[in-house]
VOGUZA-770306 format. One record per residue (C-alpha): residue number from 1; residue in one letter; x, y, z. Coordinates in nm, 3 decimals, always signed. Layout:
{r NUM; "A"; {X; Y; Z}}
...
//
This chain:
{r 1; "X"; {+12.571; +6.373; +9.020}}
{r 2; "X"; {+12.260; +6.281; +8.897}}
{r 3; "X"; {+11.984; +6.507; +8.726}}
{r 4; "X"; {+11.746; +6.508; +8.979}}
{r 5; "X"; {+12.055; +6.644; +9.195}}
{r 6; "X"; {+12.098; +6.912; +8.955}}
{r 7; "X"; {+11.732; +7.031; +9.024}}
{r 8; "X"; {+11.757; +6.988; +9.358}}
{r 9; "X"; {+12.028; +7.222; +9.349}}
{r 10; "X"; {+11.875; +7.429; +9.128}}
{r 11; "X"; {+11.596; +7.481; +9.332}}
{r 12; "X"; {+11.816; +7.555; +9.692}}
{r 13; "X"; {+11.980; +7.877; +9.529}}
{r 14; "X"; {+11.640; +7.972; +9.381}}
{r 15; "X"; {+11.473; +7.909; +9.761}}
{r 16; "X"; {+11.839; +8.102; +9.890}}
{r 17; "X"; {+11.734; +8.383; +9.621}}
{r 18; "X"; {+11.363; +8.385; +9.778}}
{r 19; "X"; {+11.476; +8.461; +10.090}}
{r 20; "X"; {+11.682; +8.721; +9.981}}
{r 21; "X"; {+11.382; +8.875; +9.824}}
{r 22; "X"; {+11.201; +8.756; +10.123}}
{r 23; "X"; {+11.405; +9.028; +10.302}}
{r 24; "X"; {+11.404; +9.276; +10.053}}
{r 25; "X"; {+11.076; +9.295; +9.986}}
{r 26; "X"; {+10.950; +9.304; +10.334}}
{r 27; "X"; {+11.218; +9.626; +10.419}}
{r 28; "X"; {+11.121; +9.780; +10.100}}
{r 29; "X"; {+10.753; +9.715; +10.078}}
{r 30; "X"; {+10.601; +9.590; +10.396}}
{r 31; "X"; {+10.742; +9.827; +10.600}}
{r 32; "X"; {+10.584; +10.111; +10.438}}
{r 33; "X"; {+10.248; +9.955; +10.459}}
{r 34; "X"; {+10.258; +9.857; +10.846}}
{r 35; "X"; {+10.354; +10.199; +10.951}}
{r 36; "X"; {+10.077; +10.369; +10.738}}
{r 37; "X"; {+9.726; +10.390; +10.940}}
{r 38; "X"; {+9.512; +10.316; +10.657}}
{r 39; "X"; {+9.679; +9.963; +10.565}}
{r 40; "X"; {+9.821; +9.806; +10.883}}
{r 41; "X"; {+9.493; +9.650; +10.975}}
{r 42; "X"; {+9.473; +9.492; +10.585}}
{r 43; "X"; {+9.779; +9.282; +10.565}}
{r 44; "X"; {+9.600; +8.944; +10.676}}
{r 45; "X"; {+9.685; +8.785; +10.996}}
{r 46; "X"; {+10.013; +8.732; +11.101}}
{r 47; "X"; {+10.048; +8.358; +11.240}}
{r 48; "X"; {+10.426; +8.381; +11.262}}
{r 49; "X"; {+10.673; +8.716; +11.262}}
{r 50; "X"; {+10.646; +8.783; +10.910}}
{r 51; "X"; {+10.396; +8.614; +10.734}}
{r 52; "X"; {+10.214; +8.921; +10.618}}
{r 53; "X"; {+10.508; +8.994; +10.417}}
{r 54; "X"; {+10.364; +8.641; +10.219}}
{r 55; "X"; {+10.013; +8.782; +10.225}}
{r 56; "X"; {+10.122; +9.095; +10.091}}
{r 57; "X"; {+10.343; +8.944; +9.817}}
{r 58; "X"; {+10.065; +8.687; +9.736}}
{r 59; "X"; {+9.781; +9.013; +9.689}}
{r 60; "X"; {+10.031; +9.156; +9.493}}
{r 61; "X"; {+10.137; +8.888; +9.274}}
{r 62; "X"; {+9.843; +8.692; +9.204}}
{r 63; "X"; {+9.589; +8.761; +8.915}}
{r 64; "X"; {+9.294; +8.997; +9.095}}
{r 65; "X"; {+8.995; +8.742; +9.015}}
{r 66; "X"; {+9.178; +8.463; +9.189}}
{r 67; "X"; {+9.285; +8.719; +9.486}}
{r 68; "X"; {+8.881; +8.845; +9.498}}
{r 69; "X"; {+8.804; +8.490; +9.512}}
{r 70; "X"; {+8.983; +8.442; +9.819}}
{r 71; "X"; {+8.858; +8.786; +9.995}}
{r 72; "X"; {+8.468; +8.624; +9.946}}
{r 73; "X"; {+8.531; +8.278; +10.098}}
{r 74; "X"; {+8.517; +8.215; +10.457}}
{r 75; "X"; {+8.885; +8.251; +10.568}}
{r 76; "X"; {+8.909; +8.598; +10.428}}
{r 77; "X"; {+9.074; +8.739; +10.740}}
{r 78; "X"; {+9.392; +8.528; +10.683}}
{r 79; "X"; {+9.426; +8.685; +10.348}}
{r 80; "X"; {+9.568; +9.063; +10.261}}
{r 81; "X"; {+9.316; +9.300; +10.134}}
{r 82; "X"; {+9.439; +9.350; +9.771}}
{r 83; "X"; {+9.230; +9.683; +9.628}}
{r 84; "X"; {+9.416; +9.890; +9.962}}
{r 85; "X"; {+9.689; +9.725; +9.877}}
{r 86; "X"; {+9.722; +9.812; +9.511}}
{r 87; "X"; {+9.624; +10.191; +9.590}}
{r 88; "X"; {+9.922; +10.226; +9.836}}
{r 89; "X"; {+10.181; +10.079; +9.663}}
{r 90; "X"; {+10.383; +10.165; +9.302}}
{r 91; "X"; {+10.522; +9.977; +9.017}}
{r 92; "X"; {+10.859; +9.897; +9.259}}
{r 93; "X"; {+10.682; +9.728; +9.505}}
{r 94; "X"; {+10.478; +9.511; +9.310}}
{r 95; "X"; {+10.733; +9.388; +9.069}}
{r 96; "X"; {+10.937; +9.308; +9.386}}
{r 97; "X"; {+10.602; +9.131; +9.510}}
{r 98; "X"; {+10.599; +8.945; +9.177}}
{r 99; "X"; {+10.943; +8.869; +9.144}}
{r 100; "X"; {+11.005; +8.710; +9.530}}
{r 101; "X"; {+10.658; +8.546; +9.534}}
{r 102; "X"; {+10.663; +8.341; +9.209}}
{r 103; "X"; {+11.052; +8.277; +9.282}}
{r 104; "X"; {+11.005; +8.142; +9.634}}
{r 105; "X"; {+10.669; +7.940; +9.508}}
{r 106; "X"; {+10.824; +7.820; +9.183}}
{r 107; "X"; {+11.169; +7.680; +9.365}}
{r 108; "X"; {+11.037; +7.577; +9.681}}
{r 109; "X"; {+10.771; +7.368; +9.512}}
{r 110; "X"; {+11.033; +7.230; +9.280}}
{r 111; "X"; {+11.294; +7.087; +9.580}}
{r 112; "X"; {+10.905; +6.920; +9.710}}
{r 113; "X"; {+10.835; +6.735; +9.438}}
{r 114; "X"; {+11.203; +6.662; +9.333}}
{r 115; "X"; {+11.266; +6.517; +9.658}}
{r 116; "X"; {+10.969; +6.287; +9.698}}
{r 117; "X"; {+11.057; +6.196; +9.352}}
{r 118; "X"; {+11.427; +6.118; +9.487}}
{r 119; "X"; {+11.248; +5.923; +9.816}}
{r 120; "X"; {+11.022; +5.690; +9.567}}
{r 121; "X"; {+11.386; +5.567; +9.382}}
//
């Protein structure tokens, strides 16, 4: 097996790890903030059945002055309001937002480029 195997590999149980978190995260975290009145309407739209479990990791996981960046452009309705966020959530549920987000992004953006690297061979 070659090296660029090995990171492909790699990369599939870190993606099979992001899901897990995926899960947990969304049980844990989003759960809370859909059934509370004040947040349910600031989780960003929801093009498929649990994509606001991505917004919601990606407000929580991201550096503030990118996240405010994104809240002032013109697609800000997509995005998950992070200040509500931040006040209705604890140090749990954003290290779990940290943790899953950066893990799924990390991985799945390895097995991308390592298998367009494999396709140019």
């Amino acid at each position: 097996m070659s090296t660029l195997n090995y990171i492909i590999l790699f990369s599939f149980f870190g993606l099979l790890l992001g899901w897990i978190l995926f899960v947990i995260f969304g049980q844990v975290t989003v759960r809370k903030l859909r059934k509370n009145p004040e947040t349910k309407d600031y989780l960003g739209i929801e093009f498929l059945s649990g994509w606001d479990i991505f917004n919601v990791a990606q407000a929580l996981a991201t550096p503030r002055k990118f996240h405010k960046i994104l809240e002032r452009g013109k697609l800000s309705a997509l995005s998950a309001k992070t200040d509500i966020l931040r006040k209705h959530t604890n140090k749990l549920d954003r290290f779990l937002a940290i943790i899953f987000f950066w893990v799924f992004l990390a991985s799945g953006s390895m097995m991308i480029f390592s298998i367009l690297l494999e396709s140019m061979k």
